[in-house]
C-alpha positions as CSV (number, residue, x, y, z in Angstrom):
1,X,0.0,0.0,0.0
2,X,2.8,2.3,1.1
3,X,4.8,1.5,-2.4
4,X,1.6,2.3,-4.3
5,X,1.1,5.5,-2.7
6,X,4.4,6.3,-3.6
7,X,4.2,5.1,-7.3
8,X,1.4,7.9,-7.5
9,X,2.8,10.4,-6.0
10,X,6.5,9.9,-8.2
11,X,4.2,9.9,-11.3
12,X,2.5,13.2,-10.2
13,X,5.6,14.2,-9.5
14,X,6.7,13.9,-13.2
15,X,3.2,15.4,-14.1
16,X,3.4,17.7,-12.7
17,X,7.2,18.9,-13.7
18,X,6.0,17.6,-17.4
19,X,3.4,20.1,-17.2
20,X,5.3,22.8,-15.7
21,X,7.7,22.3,-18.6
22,X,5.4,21.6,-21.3
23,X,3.8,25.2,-19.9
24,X,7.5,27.2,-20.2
25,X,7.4,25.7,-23.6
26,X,4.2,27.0,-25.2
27,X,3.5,29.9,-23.4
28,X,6.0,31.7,-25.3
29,X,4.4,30.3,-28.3
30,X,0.9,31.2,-27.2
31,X,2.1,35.0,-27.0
32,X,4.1,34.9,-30.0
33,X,1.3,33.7,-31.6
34,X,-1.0,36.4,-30.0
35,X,1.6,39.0,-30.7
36,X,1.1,37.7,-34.3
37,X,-2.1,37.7,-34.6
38,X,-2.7,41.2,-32.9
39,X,0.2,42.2,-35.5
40,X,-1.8,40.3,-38.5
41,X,-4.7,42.3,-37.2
42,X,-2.9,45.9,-37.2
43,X,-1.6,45.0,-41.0
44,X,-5.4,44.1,-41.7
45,X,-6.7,47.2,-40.9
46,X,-3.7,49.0,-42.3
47,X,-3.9,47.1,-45.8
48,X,-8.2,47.9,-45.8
49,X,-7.2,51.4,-44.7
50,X,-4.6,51.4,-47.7
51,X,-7.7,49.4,-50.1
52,X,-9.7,51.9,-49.0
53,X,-7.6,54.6,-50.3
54,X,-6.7,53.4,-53.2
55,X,-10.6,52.7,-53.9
56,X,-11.2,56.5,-53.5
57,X,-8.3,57.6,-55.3
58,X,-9.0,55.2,-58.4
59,X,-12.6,56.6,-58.3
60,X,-11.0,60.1,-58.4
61,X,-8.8,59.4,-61.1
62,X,-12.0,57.6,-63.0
63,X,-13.7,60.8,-62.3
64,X,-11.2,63.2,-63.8
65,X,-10.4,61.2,-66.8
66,X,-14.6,61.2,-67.7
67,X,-13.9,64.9,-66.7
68,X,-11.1,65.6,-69.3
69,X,-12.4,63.4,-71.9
70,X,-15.6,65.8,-71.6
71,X,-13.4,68.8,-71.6
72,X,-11.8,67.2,-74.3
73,X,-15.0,66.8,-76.5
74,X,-16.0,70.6,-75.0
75,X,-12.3,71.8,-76.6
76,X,-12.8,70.3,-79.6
77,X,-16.3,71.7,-80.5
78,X,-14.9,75.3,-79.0
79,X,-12.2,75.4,-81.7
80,X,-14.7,74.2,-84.3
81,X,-16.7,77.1,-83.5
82,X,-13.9,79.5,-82.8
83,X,-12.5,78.4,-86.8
84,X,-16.3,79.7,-87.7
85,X,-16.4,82.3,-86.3
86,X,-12.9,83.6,-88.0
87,X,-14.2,82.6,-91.1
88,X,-17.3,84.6,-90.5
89,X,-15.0,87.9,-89.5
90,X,-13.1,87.4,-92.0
91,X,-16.1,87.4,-94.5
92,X,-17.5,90.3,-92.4
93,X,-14.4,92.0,-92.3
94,X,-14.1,91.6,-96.5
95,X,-17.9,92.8,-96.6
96,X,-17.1,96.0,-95.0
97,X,-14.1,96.6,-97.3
98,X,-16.9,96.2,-99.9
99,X,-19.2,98.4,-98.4
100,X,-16.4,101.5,-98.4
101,X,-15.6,100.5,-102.0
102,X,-19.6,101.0,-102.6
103,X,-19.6,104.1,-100.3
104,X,-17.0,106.0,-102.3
105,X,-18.2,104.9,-105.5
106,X,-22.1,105.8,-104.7
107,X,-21.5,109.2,-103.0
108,X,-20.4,110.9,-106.3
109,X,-23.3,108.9,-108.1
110,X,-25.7,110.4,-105.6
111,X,-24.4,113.9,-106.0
112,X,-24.8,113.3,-110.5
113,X,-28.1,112.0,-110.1
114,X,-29.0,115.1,-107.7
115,X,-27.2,117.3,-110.3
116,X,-29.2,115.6,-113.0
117,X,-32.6,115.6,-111.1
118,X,-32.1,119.4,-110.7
119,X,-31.4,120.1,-114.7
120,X,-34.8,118.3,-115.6
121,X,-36.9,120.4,-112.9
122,X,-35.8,123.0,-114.3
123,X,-36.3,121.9,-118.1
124,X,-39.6,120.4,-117.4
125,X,-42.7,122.2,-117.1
126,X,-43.1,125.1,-114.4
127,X,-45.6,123.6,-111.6
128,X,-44.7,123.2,-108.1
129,X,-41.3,125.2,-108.8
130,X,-41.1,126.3,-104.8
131,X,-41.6,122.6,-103.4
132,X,-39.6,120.7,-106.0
133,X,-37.0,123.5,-105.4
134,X,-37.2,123.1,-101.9
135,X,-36.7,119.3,-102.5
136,X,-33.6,119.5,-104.8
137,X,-31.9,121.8,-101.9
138,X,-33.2,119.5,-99.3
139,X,-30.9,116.4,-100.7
140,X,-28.1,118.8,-101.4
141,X,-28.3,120.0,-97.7
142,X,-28.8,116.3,-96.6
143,X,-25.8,115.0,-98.5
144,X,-22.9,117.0,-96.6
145,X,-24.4,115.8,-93.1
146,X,-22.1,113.0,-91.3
147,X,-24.7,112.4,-89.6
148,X,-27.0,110.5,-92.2
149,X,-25.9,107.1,-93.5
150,X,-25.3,106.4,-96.8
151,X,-28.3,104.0,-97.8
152,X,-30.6,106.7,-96.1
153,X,-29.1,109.3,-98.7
154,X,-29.5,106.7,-100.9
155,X,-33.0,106.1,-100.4
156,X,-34.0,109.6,-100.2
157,X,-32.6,110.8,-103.8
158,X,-34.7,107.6,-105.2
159,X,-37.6,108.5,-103.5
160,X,-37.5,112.3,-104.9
161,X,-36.5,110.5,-108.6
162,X,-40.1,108.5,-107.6
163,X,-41.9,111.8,-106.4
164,X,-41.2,113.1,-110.3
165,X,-41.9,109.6,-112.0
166,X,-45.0,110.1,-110.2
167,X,-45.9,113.5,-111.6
168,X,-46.2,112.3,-115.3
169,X,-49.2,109.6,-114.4
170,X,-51.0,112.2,-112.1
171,X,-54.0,114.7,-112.7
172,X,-53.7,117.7,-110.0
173,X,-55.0,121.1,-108.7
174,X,-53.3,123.9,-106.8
175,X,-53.2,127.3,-106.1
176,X,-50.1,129.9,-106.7
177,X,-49.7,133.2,-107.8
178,X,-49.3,133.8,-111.1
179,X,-48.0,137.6,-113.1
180,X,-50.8,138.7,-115.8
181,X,-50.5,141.8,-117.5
182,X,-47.6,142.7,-115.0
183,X,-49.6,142.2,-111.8
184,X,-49.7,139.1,-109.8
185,X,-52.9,137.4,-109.2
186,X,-54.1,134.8,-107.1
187,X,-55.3,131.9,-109.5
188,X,-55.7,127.5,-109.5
189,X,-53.4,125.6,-112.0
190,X,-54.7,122.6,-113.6
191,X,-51.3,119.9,-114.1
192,X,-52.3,116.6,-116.7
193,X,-49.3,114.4,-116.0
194,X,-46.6,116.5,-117.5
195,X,-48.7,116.8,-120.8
196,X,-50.2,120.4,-120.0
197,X,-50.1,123.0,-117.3
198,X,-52.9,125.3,-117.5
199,X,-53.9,128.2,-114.5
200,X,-57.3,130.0,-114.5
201,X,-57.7,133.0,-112.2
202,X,-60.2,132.7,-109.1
203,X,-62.9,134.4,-111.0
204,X,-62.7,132.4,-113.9
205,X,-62.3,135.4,-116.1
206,X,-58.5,134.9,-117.4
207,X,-56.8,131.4,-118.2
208,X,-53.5,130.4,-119.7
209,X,-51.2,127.7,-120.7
210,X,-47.4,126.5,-120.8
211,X,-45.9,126.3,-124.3
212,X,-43.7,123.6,-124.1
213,X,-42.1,124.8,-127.4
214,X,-41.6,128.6,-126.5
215,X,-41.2,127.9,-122.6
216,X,-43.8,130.4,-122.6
217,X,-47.0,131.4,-120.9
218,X,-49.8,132.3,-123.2
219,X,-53.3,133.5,-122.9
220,X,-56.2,131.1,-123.9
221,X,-59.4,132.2,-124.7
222,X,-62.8,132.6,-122.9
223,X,-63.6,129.1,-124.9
224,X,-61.8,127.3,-122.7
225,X,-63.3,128.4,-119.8
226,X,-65.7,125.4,-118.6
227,X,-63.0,122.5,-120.0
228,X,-60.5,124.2,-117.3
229,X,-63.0,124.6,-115.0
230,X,-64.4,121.6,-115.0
231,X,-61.1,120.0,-115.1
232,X,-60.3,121.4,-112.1
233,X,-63.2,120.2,-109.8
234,X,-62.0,116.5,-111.8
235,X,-58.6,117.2,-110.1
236,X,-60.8,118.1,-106.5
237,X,-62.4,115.0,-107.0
238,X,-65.6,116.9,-107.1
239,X,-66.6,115.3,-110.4
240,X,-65.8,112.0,-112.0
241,X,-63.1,111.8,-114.5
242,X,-64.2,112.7,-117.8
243,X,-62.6,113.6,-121.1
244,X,-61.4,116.6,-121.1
245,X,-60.7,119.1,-124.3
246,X,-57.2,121.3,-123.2
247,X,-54.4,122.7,-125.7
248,X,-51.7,120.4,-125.6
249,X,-48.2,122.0,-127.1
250,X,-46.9,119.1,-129.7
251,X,-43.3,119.0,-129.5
252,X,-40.5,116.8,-131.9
């Protein structure tokens, strides 16, 4: 019994300094591992932290590249644009060249066609002689202002050219003073296109009409009194047109 009791406690003995040795052995490893795995862990959270990162910055750099390709697209149609529009100075720029060319050659054409417009007032027959004088001096005034622009010039020497066109399809009435017998009298001319000019005094007692061939006033008689008469209330509109028997001066 004694022996047996013995036999246990020797082999607790050795257990026991088995244990005591197998514990010296794998503590160390025990820690080393832990010290490894809290070290794993650290580089784990440094390599996400470095994923994460890297994530970001590759979504940044997909970002900026979409970004400068669109740039890219957005420089490309710019220069188009910008090539336009120098073609389109450059067109603008040879239109205005063109447009002094025109401006210097049409200012003396203006001025001859005044010149001109003036010459056949004052060859054509006599009526309205103060408002188509006026008119003449009125472009001539107009054409040494800086102020007025060139196609406004332009338009107003056509529209006095259209004012006298206009004169030799017209039938009209007005009143003037005219010299008879040396004394001016109040009296109505009669105008038929530019085919005669005939006055008659207020009273209807004197009438007269332009020779085209003597550039001339002479006296008509008392005959046709009621023709001029009644071609001016035609002129009035206070009678419908009607044929009308006036002297008409034949010329060649």
């Amino acid at each position: 019994m004694k022996l047996s009791n013995k036999l246990l406690f020797a082999t607790a003995l050795m257990a026991s300094s088995a244990y005591a040795q197998e514990n010296e052995i794998v503590e160390p490893v025990v820690e080393a591992a832990s010290q490894i795995n809290d070290s794993a862990a650290a580089s784990q959270q440094k390599i996400n932290a470095i994923t994460n990162e890297i994530d970001s910055k590759l979504q940044t750099f997909r970002a900026l590249t979409k970004e400068i390709e669109g740039l890219g697209v957005y420089n490309n149609q710019l220069s188009k644009q910008i090539a336009n529009q120098d073609e389109e100075m450059a067109a603008l720029n040879a239109a205005i060249d063109e447009v002094s060319v025109i401006e210097r050659q049409i200012t003396p054409l203006m001025l001859k066609m005044i010149d001109g417009l003036e010459q056949f007032i004052a060859l054509d027959v006599p009526f309205l002689p103060e408002e188509r004088s006026e008119r003449i001096a009125s472009l001539k005034s107009m054409m040494d202002r800086a102020d007025v622009a060139p196609s406004e010039k332009f338009r107003r020497v056509m529209e006095a050219f259209q004012v006298e066109m206009d004169y030799g399809r017209t039938l009209e009435a007005y009143s003037g003073i005219h010299t008879i017998d040396g004394q001016e009298r109040d009296v109505e001319f009669l105008r038929l296109g530019r085919t005669a000019l005939v006055y008659q005094t207020r009273d209807a007692s004197r009438q007269g009409v332009w020779n085209k061939q003597t550039r001339q006033w002479e006296e008509l008689d008392s005959s046709y009194r009621t023709q001029i008469t009644k071609g001016l209330r035609i002129a009035k509109k206070q009678l419908a047109p009607d044929l009308l028997m006036l002297p008409v001066a034949i010329t060649d």
